[in-house]
N, CA, C and O atoms as a MOPAC input file, in Angstrom:
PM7 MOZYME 1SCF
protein

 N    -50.50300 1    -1.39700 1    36.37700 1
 C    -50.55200 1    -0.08000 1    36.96600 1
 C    -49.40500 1     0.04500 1    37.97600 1
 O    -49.25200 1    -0.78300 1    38.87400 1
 N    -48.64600 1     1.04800 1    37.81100 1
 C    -47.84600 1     1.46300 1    38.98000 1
 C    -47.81400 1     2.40900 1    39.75500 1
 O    -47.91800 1     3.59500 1    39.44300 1
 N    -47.63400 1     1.86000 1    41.07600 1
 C    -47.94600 1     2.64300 1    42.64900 1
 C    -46.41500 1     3.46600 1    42.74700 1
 O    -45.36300 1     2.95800 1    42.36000 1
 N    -46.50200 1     4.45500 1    43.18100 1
 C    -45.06600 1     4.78500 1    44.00200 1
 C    -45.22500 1     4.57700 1    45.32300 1
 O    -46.22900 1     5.00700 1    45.89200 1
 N    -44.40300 1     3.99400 1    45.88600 1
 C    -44.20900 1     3.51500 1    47.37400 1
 C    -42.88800 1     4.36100 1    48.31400 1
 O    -42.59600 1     4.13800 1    49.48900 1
 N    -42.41600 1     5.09600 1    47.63200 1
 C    -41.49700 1     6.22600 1    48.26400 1
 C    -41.09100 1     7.05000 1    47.33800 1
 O    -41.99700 1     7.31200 1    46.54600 1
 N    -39.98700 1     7.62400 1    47.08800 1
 C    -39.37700 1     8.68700 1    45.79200 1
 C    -38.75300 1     7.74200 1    45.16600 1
 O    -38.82900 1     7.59600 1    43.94600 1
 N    -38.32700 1     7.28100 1    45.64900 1
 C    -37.42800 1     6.39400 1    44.87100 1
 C    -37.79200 1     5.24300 1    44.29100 1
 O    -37.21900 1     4.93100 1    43.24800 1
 N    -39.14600 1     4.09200 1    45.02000 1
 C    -39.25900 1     2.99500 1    44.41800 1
 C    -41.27700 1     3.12800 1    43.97300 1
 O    -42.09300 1     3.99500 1    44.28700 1
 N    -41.41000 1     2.04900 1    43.28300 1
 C    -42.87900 1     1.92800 1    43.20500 1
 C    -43.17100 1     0.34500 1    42.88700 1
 O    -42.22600 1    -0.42500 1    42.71300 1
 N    -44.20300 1     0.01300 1    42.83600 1
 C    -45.07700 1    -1.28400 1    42.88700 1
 C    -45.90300 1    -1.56900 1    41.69500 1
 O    -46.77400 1    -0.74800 1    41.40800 1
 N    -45.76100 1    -2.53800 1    41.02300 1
 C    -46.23700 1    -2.52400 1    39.65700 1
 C    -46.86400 1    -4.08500 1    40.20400 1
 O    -46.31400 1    -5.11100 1    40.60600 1
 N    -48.81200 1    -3.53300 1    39.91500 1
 C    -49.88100 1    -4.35700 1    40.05000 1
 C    -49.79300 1    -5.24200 1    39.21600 1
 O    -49.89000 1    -6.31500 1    39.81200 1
 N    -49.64200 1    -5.41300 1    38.00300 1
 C    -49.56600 1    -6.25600 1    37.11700 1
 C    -48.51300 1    -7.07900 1    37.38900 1
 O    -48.31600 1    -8.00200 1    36.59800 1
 N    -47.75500 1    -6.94700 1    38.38000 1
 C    -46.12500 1    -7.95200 1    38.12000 1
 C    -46.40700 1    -8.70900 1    39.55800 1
 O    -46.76600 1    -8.14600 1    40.59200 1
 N    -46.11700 1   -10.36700 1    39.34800 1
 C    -46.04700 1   -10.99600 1    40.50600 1
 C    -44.87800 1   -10.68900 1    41.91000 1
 O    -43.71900 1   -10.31600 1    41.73100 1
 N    -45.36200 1   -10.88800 1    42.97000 1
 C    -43.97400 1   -10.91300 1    44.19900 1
 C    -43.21000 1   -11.90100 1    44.19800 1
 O    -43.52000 1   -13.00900 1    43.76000 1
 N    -42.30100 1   -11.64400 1    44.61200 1
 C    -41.33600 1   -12.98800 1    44.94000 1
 C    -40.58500 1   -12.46200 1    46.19200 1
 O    -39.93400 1   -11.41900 1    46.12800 1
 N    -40.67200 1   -13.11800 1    47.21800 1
 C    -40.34100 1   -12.93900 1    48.52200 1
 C    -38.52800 1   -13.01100 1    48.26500 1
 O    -37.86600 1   -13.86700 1    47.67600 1
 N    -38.00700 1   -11.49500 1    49.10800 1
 C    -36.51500 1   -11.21100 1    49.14100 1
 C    -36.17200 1   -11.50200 1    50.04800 1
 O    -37.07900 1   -11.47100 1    50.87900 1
 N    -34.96600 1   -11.91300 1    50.55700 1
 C    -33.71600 1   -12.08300 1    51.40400 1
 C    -33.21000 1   -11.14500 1    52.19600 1
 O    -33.50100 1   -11.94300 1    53.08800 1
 N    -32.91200 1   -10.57200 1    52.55300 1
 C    -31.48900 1    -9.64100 1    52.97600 1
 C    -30.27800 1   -10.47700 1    53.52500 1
 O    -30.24900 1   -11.31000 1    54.43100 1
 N    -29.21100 1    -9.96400 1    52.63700 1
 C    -28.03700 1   -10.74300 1    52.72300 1
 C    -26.38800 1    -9.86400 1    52.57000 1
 O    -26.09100 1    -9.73900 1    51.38200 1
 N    -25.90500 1    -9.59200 1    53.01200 1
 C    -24.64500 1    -8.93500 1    53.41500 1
 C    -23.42600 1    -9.21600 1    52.21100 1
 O    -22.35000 1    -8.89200 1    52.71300 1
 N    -23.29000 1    -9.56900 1    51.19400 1
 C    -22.29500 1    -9.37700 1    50.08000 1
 C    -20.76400 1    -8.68000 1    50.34300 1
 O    -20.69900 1    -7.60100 1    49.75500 1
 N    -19.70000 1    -8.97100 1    50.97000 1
 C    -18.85800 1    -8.58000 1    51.00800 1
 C    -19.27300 1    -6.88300 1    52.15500 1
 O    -19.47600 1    -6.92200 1    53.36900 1
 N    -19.28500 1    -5.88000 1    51.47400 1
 C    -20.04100 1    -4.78800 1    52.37200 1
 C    -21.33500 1    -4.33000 1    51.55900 1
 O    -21.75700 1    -3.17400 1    51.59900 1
 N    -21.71200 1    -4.99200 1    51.08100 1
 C    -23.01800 1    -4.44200 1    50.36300 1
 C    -24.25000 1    -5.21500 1    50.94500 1
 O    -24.34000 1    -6.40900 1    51.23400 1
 N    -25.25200 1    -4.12400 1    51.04400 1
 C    -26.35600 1    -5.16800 1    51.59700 1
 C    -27.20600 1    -5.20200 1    50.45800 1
 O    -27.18800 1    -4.27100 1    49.65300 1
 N    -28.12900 1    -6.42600 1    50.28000 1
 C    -28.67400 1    -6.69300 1    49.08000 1
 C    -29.88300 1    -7.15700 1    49.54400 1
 O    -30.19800 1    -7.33200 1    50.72000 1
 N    -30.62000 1    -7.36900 1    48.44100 1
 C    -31.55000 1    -8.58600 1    48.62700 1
 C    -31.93400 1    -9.78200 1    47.24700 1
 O    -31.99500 1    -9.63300 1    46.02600 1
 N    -32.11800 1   -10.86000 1    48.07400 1
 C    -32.41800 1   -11.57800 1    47.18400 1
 C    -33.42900 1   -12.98900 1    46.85300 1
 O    -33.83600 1   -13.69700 1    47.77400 1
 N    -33.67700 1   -13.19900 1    45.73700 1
 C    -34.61600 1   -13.97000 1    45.33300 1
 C    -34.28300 1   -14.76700 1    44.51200 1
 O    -33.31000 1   -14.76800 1    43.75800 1
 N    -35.38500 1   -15.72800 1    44.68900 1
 C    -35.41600 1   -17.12500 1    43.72800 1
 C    -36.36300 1   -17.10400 1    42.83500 1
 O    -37.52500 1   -16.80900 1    43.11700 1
 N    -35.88600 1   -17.47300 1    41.44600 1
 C    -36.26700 1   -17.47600 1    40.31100 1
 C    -36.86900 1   -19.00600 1    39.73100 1
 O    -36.11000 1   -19.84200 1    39.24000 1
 N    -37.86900 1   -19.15000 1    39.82600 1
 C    -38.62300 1   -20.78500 1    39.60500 1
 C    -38.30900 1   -20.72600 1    37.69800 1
 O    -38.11900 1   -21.77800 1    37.08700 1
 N    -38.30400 1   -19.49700 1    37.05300 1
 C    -38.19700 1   -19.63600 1    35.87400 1
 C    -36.70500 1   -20.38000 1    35.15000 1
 O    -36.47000 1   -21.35600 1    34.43800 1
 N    -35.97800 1   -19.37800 1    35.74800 1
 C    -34.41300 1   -19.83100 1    35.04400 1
 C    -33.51900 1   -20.73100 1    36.60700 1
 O    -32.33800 1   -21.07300 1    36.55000 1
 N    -34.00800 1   -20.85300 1    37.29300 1
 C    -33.90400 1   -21.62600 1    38.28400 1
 C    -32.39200 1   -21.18400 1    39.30000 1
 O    -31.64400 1   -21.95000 1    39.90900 1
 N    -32.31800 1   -19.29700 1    39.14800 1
 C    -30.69700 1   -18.91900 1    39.91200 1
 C    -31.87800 1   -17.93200 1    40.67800 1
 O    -33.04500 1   -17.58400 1    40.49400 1
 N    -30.53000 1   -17.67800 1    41.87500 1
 C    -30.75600 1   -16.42300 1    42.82100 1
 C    -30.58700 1   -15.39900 1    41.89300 1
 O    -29.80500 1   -15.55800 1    40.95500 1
 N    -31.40500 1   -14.06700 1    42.07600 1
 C    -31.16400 1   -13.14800 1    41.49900 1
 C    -30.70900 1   -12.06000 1    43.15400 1
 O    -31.07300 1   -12.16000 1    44.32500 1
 N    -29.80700 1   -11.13200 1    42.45400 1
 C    -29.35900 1   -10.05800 1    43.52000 1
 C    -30.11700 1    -8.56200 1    43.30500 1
 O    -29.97600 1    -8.30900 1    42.10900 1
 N    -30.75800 1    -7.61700 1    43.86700 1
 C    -31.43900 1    -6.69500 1    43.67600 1
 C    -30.87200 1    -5.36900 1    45.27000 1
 O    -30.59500 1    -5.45700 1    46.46600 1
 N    -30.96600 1    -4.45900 1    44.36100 1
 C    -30.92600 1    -3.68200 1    45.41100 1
 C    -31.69000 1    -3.68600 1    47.06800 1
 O    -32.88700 1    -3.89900 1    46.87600 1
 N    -31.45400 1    -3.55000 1    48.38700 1
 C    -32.45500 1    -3.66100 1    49.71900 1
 C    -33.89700 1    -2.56200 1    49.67200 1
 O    -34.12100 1    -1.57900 1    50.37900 1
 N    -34.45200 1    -2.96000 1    48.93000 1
 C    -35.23600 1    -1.99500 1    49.30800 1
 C    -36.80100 1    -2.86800 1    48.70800 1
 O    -36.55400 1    -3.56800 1    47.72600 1
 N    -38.18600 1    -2.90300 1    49.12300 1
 C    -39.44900 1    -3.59000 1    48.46200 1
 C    -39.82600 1    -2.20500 1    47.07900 1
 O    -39.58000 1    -1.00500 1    47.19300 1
 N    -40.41400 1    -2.85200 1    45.97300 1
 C    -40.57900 1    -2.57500 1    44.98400 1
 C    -40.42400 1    -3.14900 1    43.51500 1
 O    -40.13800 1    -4.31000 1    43.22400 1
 N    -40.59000 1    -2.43900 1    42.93000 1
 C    -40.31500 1    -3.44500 1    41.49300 1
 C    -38.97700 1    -3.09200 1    40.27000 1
 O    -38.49400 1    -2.12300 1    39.68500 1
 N    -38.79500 1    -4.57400 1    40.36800 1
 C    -37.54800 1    -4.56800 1    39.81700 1
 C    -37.93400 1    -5.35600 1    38.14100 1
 O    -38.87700 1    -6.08400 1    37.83000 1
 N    -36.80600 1    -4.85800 1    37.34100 1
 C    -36.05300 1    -5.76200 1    36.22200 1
 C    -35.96500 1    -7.02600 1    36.34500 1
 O    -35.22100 1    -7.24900 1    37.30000 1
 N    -36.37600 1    -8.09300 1    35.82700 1
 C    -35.60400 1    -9.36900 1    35.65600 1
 C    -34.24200 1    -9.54600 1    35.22900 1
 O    -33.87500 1    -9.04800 1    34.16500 1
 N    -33.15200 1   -10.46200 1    36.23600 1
 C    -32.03700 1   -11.03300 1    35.74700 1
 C    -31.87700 1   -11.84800 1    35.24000 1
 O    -30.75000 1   -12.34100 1    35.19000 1
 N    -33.05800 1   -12.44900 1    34.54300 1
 C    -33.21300 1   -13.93800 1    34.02000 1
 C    -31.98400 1   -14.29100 1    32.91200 1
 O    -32.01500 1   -13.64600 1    31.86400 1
 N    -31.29100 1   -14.92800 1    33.03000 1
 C    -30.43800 1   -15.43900 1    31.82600 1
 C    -31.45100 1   -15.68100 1    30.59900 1
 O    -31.32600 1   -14.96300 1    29.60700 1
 N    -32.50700 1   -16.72600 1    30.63900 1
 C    -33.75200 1   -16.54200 1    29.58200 1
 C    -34.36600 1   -16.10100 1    29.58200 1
 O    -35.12400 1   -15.92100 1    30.53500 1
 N    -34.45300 1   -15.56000 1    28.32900 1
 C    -35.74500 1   -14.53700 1    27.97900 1
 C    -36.59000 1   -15.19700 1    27.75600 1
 O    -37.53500 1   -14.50000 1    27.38800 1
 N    -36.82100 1   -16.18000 1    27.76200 1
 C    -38.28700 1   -16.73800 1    27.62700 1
 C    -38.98900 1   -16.84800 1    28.85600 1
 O    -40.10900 1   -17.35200 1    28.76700 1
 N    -38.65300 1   -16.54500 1    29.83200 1
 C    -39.00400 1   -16.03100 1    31.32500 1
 C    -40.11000 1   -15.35800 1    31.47600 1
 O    -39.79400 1   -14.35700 1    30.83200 1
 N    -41.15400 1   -15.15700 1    31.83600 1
 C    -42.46500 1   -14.54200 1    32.04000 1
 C    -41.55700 1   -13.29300 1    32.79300 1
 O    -41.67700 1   -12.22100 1    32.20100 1
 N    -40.96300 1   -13.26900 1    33.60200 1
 C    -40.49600 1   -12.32300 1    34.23100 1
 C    -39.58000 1   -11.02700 1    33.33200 1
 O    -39.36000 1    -9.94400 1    33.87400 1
 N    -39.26100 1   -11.23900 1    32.36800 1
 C    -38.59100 1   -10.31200 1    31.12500 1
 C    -39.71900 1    -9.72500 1    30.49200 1
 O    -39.22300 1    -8.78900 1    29.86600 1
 N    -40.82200 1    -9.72200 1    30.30600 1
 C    -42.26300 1    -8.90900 1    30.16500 1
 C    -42.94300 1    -8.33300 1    31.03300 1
 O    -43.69900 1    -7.39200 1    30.79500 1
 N    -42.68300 1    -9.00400 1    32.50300 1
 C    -43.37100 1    -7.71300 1    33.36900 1
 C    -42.33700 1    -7.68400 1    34.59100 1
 O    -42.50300 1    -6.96700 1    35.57800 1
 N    -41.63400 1    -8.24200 1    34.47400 1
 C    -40.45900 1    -7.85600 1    35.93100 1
 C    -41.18100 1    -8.39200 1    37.44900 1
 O    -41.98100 1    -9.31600 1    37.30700 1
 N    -41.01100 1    -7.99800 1    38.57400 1
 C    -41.45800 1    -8.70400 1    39.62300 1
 C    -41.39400 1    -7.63300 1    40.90700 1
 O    -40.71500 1    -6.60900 1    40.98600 1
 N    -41.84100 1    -7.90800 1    41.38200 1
 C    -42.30400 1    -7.23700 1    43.04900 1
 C    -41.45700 1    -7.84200 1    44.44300 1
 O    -41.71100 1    -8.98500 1    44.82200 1
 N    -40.56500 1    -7.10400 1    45.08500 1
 C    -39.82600 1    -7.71800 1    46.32600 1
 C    -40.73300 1    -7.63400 1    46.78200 1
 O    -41.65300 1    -6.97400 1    46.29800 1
 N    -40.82500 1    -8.44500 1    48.18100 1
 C    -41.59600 1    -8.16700 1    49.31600 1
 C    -40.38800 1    -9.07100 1    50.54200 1
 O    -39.88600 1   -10.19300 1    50.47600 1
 N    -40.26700 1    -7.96000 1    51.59300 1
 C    -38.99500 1    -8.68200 1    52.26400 1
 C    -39.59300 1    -9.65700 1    52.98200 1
 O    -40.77400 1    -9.50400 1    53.29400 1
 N    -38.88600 1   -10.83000 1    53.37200 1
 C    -39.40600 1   -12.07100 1    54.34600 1
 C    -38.31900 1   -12.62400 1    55.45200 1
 O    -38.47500 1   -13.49100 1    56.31100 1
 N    -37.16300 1   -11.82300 1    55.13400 1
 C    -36.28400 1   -12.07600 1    56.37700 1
 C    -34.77100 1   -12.22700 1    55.79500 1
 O    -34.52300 1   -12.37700 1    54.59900 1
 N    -33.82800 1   -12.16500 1    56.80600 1
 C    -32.43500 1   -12.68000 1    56.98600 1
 C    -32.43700 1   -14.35700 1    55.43500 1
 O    -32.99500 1   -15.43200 1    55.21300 1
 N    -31.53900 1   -13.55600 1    54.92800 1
 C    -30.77700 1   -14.79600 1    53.74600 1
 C    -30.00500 1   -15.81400 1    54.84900 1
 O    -29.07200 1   -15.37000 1    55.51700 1
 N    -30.37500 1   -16.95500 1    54.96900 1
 C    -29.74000 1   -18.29800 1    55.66600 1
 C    -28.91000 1   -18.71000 1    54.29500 1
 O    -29.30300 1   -18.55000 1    53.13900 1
 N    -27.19300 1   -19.49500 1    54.89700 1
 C    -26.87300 1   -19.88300 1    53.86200 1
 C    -27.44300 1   -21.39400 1    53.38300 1
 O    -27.14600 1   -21.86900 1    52.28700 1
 N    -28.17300 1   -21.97600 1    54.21300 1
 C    -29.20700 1   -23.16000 1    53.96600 1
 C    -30.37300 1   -23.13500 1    52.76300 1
 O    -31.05000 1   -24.04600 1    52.28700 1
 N    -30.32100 1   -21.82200 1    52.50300 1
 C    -31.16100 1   -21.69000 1    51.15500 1
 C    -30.80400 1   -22.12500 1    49.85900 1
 O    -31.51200 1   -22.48800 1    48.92000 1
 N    -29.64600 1   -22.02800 1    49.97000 1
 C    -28.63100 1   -22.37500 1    48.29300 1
 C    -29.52800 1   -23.69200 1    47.99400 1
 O    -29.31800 1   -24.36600 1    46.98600 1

């Protein structure tokens, strides 16, 4: 089931969270997450809601239902 959470984004119950980043890209602000499936950072627009998978594999649980930001703070480069 999906929620709208502003005009622009919404929340899809069925899809797990994965806690985002915010991180500064040249002048772009982003956010981002870690992928336990295909094992890379993925980059997503700043904003909580539900996104597309970037998974390189499709055999990814995440390419059938996509995933949920939820922000958790400042991207450290100690995360890599």
């Amino acid at each position: 089931m999906k929620v709208p959470i502003s005009d622009y984004h919404l929340v899809d119950l069925d899809a797990p969270v994965l806690a985002a980043y915010e991180a500064v890209i040249g002048d772009v602000t982003c956010w981002i997450v870690w992928c336990r499936h295909c094992g890379k950072w993925h980059r997503h627009g700043a904003a909580e809601g539900h996104r597309e998978a970037h998974c390189d594999d499709s055999a990814s649980p995440y390419w059938q239902t996509g995933y949920n930001l939820a922000y958790v703070g400042e991207w450290k480069p100690e995360r890599k």
